[in-house]
N, C-alpha and C positions, 0 to 999 in steps of 0.2 A: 676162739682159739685158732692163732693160723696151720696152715697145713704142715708148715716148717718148723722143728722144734730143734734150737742147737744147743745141745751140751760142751761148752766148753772153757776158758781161762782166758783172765783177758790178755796175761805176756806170753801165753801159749805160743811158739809159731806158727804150728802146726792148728792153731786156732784161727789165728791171723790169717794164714793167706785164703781160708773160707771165708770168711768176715770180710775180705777185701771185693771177693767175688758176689757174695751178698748184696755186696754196697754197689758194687758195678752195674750186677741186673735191678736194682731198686727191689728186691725180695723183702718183705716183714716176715721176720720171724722169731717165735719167741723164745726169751734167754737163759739158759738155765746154766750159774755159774758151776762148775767145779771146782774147791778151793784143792788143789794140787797140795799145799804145803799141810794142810792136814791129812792128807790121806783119802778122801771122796773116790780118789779113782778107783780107789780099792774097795769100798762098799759094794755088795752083794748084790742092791738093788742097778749099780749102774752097770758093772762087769757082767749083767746080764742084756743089755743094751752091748755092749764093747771088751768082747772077752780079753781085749789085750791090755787091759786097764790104762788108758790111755783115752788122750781128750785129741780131735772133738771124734761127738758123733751127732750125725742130723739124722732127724728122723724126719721122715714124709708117710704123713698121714699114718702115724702111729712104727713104720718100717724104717730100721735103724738101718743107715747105711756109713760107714765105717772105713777108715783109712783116708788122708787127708786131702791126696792128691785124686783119690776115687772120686770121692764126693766133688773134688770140681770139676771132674768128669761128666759125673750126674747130675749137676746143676746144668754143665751145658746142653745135655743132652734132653732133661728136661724143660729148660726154659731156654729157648733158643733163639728168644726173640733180640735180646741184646745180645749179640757173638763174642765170647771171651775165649775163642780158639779159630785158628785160621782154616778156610775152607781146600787150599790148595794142598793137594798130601806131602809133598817137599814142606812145605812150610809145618804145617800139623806135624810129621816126622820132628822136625827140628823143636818144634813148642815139646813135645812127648820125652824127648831126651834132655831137656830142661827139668822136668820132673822126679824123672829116673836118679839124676844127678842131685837132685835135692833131698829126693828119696835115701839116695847112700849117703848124705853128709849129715843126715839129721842125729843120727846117735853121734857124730863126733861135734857139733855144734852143742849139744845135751850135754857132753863133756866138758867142753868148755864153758857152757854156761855156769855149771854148778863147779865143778871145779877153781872157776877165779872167784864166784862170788856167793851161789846158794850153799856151797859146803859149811860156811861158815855161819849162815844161817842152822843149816843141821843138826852140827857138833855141837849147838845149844842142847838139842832134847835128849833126855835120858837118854841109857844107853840101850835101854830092853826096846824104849818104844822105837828106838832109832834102826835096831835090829830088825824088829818085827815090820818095818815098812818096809826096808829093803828085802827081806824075805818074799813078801808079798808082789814083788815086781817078777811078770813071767816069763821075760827074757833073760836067757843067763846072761848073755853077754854084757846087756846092761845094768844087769845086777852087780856081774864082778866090777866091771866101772866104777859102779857105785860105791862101793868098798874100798877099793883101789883111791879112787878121790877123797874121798871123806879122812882115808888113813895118810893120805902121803902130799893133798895139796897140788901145787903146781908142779910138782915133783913126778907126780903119776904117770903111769906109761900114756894112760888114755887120754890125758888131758895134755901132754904133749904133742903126742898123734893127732888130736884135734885140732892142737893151732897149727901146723905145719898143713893139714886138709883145709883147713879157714882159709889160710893162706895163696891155697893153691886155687881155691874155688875163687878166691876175689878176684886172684889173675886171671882165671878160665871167663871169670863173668866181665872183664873188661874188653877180653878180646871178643865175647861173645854180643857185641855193642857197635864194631866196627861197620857191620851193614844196615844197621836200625837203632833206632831210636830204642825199639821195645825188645824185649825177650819173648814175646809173641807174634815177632813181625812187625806188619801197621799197627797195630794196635795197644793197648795196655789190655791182658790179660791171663790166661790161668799158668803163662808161666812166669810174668813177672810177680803174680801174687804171691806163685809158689816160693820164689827166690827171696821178696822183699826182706820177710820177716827176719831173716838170717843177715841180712846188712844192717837192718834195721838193730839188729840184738850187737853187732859192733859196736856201734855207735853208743848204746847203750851200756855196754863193757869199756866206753873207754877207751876202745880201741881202734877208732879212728885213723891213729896217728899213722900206723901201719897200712894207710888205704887210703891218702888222700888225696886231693885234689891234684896235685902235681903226678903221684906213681902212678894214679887212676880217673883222669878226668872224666870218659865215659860213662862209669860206674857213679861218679858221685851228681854229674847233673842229671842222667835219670831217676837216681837216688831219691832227689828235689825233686823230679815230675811226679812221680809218686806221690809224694807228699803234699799236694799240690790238687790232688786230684778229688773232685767236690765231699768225695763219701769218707775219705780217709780218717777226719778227725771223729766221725761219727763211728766208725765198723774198727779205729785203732787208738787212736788216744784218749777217745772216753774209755777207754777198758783198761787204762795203765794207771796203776797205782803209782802217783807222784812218789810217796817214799819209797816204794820199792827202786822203784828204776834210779831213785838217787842213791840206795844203798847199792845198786850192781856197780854205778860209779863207780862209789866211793872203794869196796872192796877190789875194784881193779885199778886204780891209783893208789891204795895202798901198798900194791904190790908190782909197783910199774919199772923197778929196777931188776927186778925179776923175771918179768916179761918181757923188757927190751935184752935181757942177755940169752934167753929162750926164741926170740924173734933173730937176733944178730946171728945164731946159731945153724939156721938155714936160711 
């Protein structure tokens, strides 16, 4: 058994940009999924590993260490032999405000995810057991969200607030490109992991159109180095469920004349 045990999903983002850092140190560790859409985070045995029922969490050597951008903290700190953060404190300053920034967009990216495309996943399940999970989330904020999207769609305050934050962040992340290649500097590391998964989950939505090549050229050839990069297909698209990610498509083309009059709007 390795010393590394990670708890997490594999369209997580919050999953992902551990898994990208994983891949970058060459770390084995073994996998423990959590199926989100049933409910697992909320089991008694994990929300004791991760009181905020939320994925991932890595345990070292039996010690759960928790919060996503923490843990790439602690990876670095602990395995410090490959560098996934820069040693100069200007540069480290700037990699740390990458984070913070990913850290505040993550509930409105949450928003947006489920609101173009897991809601309608949702609205399938009963209505008591649909209740009871959203009860079980221990953030209010994210809970009202959750209610708020489920009930009202694209419509919703929070999932409007989210694409207009999406938005803003693609722009923040193109000008944040003008002096480097990476978002960590020289290098690929724990901040461009922390950002990928959030371009990545565009792309994924469909949402491309709004961020491409011409508005953001910076943005989409790093995009591609990422992708590009030896460990990727192994620490990210073995963990994507082909029909899933073609259902987040397809519920965000279904509903693309709705999000160009919402996108046209700011």
């Amino acid at each position: 058994m390795s010393d590394l045990v990670l708890f997490h999903n594999g369209p997580s983002t919050c999953s992902q940009k551990v898994r990208l850092i994983l891949g970058l140190k060459n770390l084995s560790y073994d996998s423990k999924i959590i199926d989100l859409q049933s409910g697992e985070q909320h089991y008694s045995d994990y929300v004791k590993l991760n009181p905020n029922h939320v994925v991932p969490t890595l345990l070292f050597k039996g010690n759960p260490i928790i919060e996503s951008s923490l843990i790439l903290e602690f990876l670095e700190d602990k395995f410090p032999e490959t560098p996934a953060r820069p040693k100069d404190p200007e540069a480290l300053h700037k990699t740390r405000l990458w984070l913070k920034t990913t850290d505040a967009y993550q509930i409105h990216g949450g928003s947006v995810t489920y609101g173009i495309a897991v809601r309608n996943i949702l609205i399938l399940k009963p209505k008591d057991e649909l209740e009871k999970e959203i009860n079980e989330i221990p953030d209010v904020q994210r809970r009202e969200n959750r209610r708020d999207l489920i009930e009202n769609g694209l419509k919703a305050e929070c999932v409007i607030q989210g694409l207009v934050e999406s938005k803003k962040l693609m722009d923040k992340l193109e000008n944040g490109l003008k002096d480097s290649d990476w978002f960590t500097g020289a290098m690929f590391g724990i901040a461009d992991a922390a950002i990928f998964p959030y371009v990545l989950r565009w792309e994924q939505l469909a949402l491309s159109a709004y961020c491409n090549k011409k508005s953001h050229p910076k943005l989409n050839n790093w995009f591609n180095k990422v992708k590009n990069l030896p460990f990727y297909e192994e620490q990210i698209l073995s963990f994507l469920p082909a029909p899933l990610i073609e259902a987040l498509k397809q519920f965000s083309s279904n509903q693309k004349t709705e999000l160009d009059e919402i996108f046209a709007s700011f």
